[in-house]
N, C-alpha and C positions, 0 to 999 in steps of 0.2 A: 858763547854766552848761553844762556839758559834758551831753551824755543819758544818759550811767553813771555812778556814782558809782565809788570806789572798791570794789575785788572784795575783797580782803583784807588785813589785817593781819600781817604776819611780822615780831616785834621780835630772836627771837633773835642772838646775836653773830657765828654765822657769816654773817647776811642784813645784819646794819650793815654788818659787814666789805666783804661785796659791795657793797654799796650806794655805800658811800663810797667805793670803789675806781674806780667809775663814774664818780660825779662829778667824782674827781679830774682822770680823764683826760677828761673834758668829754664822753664820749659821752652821758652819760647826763642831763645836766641841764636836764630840764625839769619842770614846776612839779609831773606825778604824783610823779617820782622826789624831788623836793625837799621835796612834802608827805608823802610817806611817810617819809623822814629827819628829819623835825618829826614824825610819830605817834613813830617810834622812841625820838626824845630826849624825849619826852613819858615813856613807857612808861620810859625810863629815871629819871624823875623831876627830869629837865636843864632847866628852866625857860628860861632866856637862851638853850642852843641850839634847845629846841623854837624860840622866839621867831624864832632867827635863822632855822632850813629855812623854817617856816611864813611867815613875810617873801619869803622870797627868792621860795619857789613860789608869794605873790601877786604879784610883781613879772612873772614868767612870765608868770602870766596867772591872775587872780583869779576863783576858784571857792567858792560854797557851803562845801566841806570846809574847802580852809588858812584859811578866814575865822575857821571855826567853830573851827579847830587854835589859830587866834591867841585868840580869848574864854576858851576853857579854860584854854588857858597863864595867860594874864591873870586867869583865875580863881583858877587855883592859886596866884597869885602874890597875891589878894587884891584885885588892881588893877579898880579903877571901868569900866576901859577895857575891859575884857570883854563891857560892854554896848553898846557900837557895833561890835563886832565881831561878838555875835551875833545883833542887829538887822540888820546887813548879809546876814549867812547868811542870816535866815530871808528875808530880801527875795529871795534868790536861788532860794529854795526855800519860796514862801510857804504850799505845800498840807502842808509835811511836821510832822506835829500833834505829834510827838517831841521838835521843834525849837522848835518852838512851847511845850510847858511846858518846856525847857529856858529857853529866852529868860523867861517868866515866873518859873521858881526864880529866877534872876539879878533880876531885877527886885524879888521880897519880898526875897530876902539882903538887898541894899542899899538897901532899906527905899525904891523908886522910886514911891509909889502912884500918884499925877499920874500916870508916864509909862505905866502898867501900865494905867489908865481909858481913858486916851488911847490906846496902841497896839492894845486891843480892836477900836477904832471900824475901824481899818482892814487889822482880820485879816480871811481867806478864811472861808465858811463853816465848812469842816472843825477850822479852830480853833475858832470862834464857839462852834462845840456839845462839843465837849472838854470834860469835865467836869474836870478838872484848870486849865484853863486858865479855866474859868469863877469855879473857889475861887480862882486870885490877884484874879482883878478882884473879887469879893464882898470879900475880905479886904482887897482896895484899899482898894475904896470906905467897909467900916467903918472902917479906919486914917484916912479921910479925912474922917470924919463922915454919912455921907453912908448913913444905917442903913436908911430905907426901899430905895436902891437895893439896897443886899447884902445884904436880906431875901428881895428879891426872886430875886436870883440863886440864893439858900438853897432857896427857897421854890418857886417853878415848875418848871411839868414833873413836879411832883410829890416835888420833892426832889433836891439836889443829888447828882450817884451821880461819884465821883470813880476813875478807873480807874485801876490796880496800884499800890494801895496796898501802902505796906510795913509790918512789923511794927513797929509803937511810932508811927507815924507818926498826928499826930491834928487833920488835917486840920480835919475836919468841926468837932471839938469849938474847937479854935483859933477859927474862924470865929464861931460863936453865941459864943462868950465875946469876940471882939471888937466885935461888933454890941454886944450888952449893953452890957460897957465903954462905946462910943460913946453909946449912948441915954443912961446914968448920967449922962456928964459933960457930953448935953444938959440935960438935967433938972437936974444943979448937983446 
């Protein structure tokens, strides 16, 4: 991937304005300028045209971000296919732990527990120890049966400590009531 990321965001309508103006005349089309008119149409809530900049600026030349620009879109749009897109990002940027429970929320949404087990085995350390990222795989693995493992993940270390959590958000609790459930419906 490129060694900077994007510096910043400007959605307002004089900066579309420019932007597009850019394009038009072809000076400016390359995949920054095209992945920032995919944030814009994003920010605008334009699903199809995020879709199309965030396309085109992988066509340019595919990077971490319009990857990540295509999963969200695809997200907001509800579509399954948001998860190979942001399996891709995070391949591009496999240390960044942000993106890393990003790619896990998508993975419990659509209920992926298999893929969430399995994608653990071959994150970087700095995911491994993610306590957020450690609660999809434990909540996997109960969703999967599988109660001593995501006991485990519950349970070592002294306890699972899940960082910036939100208000109402109940994580932790979700988890032991799914282990239980599982044990339950070993035991019949």
């Amino acid at each position: 991937p490129p060694a900077v990321g994007p510096y910043s965001y400007l959605t307002s309508a004089p900066w579309v304005s420019l932007l597009e103006g850019s394009l038009r005349q072809g000076r400016g089309e390359n995949w920054y300028a095209c992945y920032h008119r995919g944030v814009m149409a994003f920010a605008e809530e334009d699903m199809p045209l995020a879709l199309h900049w965030f396309n085109r600026s992988r066509e340019l030349k595919e990077t971490p971000w319009n990857v990540y620009g295509l999963a969200m879109s695809y997200f907001t749009l509800g579509d399954e296919r948001c998860l190979e897109h942001m399996r891709t990002a995070l391949e591009g940027l496999p240390d960044q732990v942000e993106l890393g429970r990003e790619y896990m929320k998508l993975l419990l949404r659509f209920e992926r527990y298999e893929e969430a087990e399995r994608s653990f085995e071959g994150m970087t350390p700095p995911l491994k120890e993610d306590g957020f990222i450690r609660y999809g795989v434990a909540f996997s693995l109960a969703r999967l049966g599988k109660c001593g493992e995501a006991e485990k993940f519950l349970y070592d270390r002294g306890g699972l400590v899940i960082p910036d959590l939100r208000e109402e958000e109940n994580h932790l609790a979700d988890l032991w009531h799914a282990i239980e459930e599982a044990k339950a419906a070993k035991e019949g």
